[in-house]
N, C-alpha and C positions, 0 to 999 in steps of 0.2 A: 538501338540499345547502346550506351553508354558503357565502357568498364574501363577499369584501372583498379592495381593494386593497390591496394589500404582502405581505410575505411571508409572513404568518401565516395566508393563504387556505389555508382545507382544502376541497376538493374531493368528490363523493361520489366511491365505488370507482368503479374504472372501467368503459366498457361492457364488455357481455359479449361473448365472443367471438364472430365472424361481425360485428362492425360495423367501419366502419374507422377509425380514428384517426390524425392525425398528432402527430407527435414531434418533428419536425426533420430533416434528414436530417445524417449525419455525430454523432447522439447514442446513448446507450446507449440509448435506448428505439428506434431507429428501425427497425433490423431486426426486432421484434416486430411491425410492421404485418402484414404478408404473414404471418405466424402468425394473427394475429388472423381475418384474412379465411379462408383452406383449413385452418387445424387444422393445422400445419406449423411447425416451424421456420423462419423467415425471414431472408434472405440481410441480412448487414451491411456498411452503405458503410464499415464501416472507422474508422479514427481517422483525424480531422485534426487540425490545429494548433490552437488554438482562440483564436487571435488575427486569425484568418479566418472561422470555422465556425459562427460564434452565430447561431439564430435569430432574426426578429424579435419573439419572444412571449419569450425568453431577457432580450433586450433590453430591452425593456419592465419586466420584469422586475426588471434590474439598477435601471432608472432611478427605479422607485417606491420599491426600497429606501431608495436614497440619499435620497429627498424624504421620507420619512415621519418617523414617531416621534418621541418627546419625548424631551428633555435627560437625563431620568433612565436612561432604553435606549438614549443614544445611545453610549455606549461599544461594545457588543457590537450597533449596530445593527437591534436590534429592530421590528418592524412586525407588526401584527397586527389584529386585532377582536373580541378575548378568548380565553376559556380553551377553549371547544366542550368544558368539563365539561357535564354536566348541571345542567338549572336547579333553585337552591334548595339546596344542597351543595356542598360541598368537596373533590376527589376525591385521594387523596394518590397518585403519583409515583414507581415506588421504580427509582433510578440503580444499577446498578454500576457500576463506573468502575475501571481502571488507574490507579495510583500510579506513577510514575519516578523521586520522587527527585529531588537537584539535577543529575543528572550527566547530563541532555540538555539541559539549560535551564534555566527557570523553573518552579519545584513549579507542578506541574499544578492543585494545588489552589486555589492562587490564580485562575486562568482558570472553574474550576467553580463556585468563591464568587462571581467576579465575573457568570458570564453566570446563574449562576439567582436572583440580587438580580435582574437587569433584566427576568429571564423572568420573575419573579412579581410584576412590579411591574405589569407589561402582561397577568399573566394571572392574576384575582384570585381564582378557583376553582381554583387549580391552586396545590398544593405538592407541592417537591420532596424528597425523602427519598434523599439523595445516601449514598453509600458504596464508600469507592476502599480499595483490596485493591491490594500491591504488583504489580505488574508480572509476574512468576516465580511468582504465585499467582492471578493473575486465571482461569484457563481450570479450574484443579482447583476452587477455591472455586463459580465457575459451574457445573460437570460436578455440585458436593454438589447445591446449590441444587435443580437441577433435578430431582436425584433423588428428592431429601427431597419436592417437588410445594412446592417453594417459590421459584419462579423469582422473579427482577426484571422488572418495567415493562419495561426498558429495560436491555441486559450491552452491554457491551464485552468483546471475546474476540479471538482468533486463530484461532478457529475455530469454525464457524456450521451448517457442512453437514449433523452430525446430528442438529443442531433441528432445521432444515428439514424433513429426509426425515422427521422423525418429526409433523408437521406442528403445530408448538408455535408458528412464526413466523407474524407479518403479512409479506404480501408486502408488495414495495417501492413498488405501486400500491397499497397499501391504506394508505400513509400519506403519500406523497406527490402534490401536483400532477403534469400531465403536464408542466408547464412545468419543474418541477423535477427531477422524474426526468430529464429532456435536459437538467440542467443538469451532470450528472455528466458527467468525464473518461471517454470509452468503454470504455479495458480497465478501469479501474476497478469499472466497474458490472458488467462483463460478471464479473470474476473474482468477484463477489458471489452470481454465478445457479449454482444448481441445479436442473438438467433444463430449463435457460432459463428460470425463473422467476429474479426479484431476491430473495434476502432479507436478503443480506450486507451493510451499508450501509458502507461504505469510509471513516476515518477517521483523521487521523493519519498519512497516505500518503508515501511517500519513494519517491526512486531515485536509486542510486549512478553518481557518474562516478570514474576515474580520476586520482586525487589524486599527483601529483608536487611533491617538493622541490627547489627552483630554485635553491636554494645547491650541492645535489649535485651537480646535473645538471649546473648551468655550470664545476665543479669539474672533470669529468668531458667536459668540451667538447662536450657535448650542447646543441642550441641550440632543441631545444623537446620536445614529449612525444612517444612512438610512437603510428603512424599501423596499426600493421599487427603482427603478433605477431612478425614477422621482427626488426622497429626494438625491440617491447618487448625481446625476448631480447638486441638488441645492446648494448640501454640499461642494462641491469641488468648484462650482463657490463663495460661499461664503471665504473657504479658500482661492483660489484665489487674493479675495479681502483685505484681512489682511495681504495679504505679503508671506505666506507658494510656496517655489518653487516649491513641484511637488503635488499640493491639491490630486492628484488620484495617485499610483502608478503604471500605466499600465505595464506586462510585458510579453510583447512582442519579447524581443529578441532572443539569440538563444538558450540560458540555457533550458529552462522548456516553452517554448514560449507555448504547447499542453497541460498546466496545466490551464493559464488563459482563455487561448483559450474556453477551454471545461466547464469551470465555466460559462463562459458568457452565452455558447449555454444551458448549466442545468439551467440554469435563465430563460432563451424565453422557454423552455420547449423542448429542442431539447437533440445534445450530438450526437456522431461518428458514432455510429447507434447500432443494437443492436444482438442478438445468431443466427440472420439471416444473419447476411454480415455488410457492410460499410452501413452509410446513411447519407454522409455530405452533400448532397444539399437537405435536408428537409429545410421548408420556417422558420423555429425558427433560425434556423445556422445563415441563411444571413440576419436575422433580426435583431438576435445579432452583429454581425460583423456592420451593418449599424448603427445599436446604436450608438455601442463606434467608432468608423471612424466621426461620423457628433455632436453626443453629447458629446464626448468626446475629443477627437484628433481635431478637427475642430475648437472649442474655445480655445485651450491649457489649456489644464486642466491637462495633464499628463507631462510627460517628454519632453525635448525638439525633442529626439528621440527614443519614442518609440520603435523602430526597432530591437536598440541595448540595449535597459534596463530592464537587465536580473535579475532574482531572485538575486544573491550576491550581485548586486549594489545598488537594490531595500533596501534589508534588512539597506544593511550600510547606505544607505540614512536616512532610518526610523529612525536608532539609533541615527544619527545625529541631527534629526528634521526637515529634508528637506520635507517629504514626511506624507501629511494630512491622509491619509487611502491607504490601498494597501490589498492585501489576503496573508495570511503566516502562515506558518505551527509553530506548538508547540516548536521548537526548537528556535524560537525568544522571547521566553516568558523571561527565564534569561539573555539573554541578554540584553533585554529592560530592566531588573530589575538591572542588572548591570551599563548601563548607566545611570539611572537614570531617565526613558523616561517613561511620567506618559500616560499608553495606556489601550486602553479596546479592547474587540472582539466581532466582532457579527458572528449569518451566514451569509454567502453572500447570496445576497437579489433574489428573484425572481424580474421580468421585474413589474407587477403586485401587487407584494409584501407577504409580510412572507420570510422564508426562503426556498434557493433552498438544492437539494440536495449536499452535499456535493463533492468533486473532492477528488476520492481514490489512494492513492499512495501505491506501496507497493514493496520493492526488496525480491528475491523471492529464495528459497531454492530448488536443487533440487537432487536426487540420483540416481547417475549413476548405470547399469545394469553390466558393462565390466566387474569389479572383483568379481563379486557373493556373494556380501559381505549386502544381502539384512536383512539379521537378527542384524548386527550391527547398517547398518544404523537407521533399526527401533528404537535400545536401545538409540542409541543417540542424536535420535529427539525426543524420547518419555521425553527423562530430560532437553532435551534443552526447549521445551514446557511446562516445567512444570510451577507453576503458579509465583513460587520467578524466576527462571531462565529467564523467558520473560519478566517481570517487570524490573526486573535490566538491561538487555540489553535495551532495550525502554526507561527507565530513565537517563541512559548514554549516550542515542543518542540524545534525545530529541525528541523521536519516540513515539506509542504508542503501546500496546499488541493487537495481534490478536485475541485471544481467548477470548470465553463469560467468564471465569474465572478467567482469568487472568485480565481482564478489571473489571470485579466487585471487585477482590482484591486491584486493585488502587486506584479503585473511591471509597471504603472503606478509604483509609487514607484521614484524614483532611489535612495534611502537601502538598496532593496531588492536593489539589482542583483548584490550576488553571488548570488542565490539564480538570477538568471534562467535562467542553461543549464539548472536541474534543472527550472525550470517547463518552458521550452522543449521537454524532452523525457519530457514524464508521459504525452502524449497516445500515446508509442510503445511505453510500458511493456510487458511479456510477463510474465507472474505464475506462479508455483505452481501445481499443481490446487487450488487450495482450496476448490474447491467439493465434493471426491469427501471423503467420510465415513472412507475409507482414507490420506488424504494425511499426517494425523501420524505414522500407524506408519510406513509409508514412508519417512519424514522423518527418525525418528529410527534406522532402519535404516541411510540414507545416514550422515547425521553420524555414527554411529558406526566407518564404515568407507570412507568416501571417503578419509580421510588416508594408512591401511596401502595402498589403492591404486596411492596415483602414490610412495610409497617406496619405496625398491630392492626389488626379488622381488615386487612388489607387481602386480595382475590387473586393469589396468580394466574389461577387454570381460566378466573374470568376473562382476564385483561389477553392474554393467550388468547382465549378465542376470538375477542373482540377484534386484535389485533386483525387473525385470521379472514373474519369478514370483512373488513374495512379492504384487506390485501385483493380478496376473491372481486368484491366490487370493482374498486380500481382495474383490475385486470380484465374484468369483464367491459369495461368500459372504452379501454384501450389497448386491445390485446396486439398490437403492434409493436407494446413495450419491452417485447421479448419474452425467451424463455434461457436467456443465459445469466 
């Protein structure tokens, strides 16, 4: 077993099951105890805030970071005690990576060049052999790879769960500390596991609020954002009335159609279902869909066609001023500041009112078994995790940090404060199944036909069920895909 202080400690795997370990309590590792002791899935305290919730090993933790490393890694915060390559060689590293392009931020590529210059400077057996594939082709170019038995070290993808099940990954104990493993946001971690194993390592992470135009609104003698779907429906019939083209911005089409989708059902109290299977014909689902189809869609309060008005269009509408309120992730924040588009954000409302839980988005990291190369990849998620390394990545994307540390290191800078409500509310997040091996067909089942849905003659509780069988099939077919 390997140790040094800071963050570049690699730990051996962890014990075997039947011993007991602590995590912390309120962390993604912690409900694994009581597994580990009776062979069981073990009960989870849940998500806290994690301006409260850090452990003292967390802490310690946070506080070597900041004291260690040289001038050369100290941009990306680096800490470590070498490469844990093998001694007498040089072992090479190979990245996949996502490309985005200027249009969420800062080219990604710059954050890559910068943290693997500081990674290799600290780790001198270790070269990285980086390659970013657009956005829209990361998940097919990975699916070739793996076929051809030419996987990467290390993919970045949107989806993990039939490496897992086909047992190609390191688990998420096999390359991290335990102190690091608790240092991840809970649902985060949790939407990573398959069959409650970790292997999906959370990266790049967001979640939408409720984005309103405060020139409309006060045009419209609205004096702050709705609290409840009663106040949204009022809000938008009133922008309606002053002229605003799209008073709601429903998005429905085929971009992220499963993002609004599932805000609406976390509003009625519903959502996909839950670490037991699918559950879209629960009565909240087609409560919500009847909502926005007869309260919303029915009067024209939204888009002329929903169907097709997808996230990019939504945004650029916003900027423009076409669009009274819509849900949007943190990456619209300078841009509206750019344009000049005077807006606020709430959470999006429960049916009832307060706020619902938030809709967790996250692209996901993960490390391949093929080249044996499991000691590297540890070193170089342990610096890539570290607390400046995730923050600069997230800030360039217009993303946020996964980690309880790295999130209280942001929500520490004042410079940082409009991000703070989305940080505030990561720890509440409710996610996709993305752990089930069936959830893209799924996925693109919905997107294809949630829009014709809440259209006039349109069937929510059908498309609901259909959904439903289509999900039962799939699972019956490959019940290896988990149940996390």
């Amino acid at each position: 077993m390997t140790q040094c202080a800071g963050r570049g400690a690699l730990l051996a795997r962890s014990p075997a099951p039947g011993s007991v370990r602590y995590y912390g309590p309120g962390s993604a590792a912690a409900g694994r105890r009581q597994a580990d002791q009776d062979g069981r899935p073990g009960k989870r305290y849940g998500s806290r805030d994690f301006r409260y919730g850090v452990t003292a090993a967390v802490r310690r933790r946070v506080f070597l970071s900041r004291t260690a490393g040289t001038a050369g890694a100290a941009a990306f915060g680096l800490a470590g005690c070498g490469s844990g390559a093998s001694s007498g060689g040089t072992v090479r590293l190979s990245v996949l990576a996502a490309s985005y392009g200027d249009t969420v931020g800062s080219p990604i590529v710059d954050r890559w060049h910068e943290f693997i210059a500081a990674f290799e400077k600290k780790h001198a057996n270790i070269r990285i052999a980086l390659e970013l594939v657009p956005i829209e082709k990361i998940d097919r170019t990975l699916a070739d790879r793996v076929k051809a038995g030419r996987e990467p070290d290390i993919a970045q993808s949107y989806v993990f769960a039939d490496y897992a099940a086909a047992g190609r990954l390191y688990r998420a104990d096999d390359l991290f500390s335990l102190t690091a493993q608790a240092d991840f946001l809970t649902p985060f971690a949790r939407a990573g596991e398959l069959n409650f194993t970790e292997y999906g390592i959370p990266f790049l992470a967001s979640t939408p609020r409720l984005f309103y135009h405060k020139g409309h609104f006060a045009r419209a003698g609205l004096s702050g954002p709705p609290t409840s779907w009663s106040e949204l429906r009022a809000a938008a019939q009133a922008l309606k009335a002053v002229g605003v083209p799209i008073p709601y911005g429903l998005q429905f089409g085929p971009e992220a159609a499963e993002d609004e989708a599932l805000a609406w059902m976390l509003g009625a109290g519903g959502g996909y279902g839950g670490q037991t299977g699918y559950d879209f014909v629960r009565e909240p689902n087609a409560e919500a869909l009847l909502w926005v189809k007869e309260q919303l869609v029915a009067p024209g309060l939204v888009s002329t066609d929903p169907a097709r008005f997808s996230r990019t269009a939504a945004y650029a509408a916003f900027l423009k001023g076409e669009v009274g309120m819509m849900p949007a992730h943190p990456m619209l924040l300078k841009a509206a500041d750019r344009a000049g588009v005077p807006y606020g954000h709430t959470g999006f409302p429960m049916k009832g009112g307060g706020a619902a839980a938030p809709v967790g988005l996250s692209d996901w990291l993960m490390a391949f078994k093929r080249n044996g190369h499991r000691r590297e990849c540890a070193a170089f998620l342990a610096s890539l995790y570290s607390d400046r390394a995730a923050t600069r990545f997230a800030q360039g994307q217009g993303t946020l940090p996964v980690t309880v540390s790295a999130s209280r290191e942001l929500r520490s800078q004042p410079s940082q404060r409009a991000l703070w409500p989305f940080i505030d509310q990561m720890p509440k997040a409710e996610f996709h199944p993305v752990g089930k091996s069936s959830w893209p067909r799924i996925r693109d089942t919905l997107r294809r036909r949630i829009g014709a849905a809440v259209m006039p003659g349109g069937a929510p509780r059908a498309l609901l069920k259909s959904l439903q069988e289509e999900a039962e099939r799939a699972e019956a077919a490959h019940p290896e895909g988990g149940t996390g």
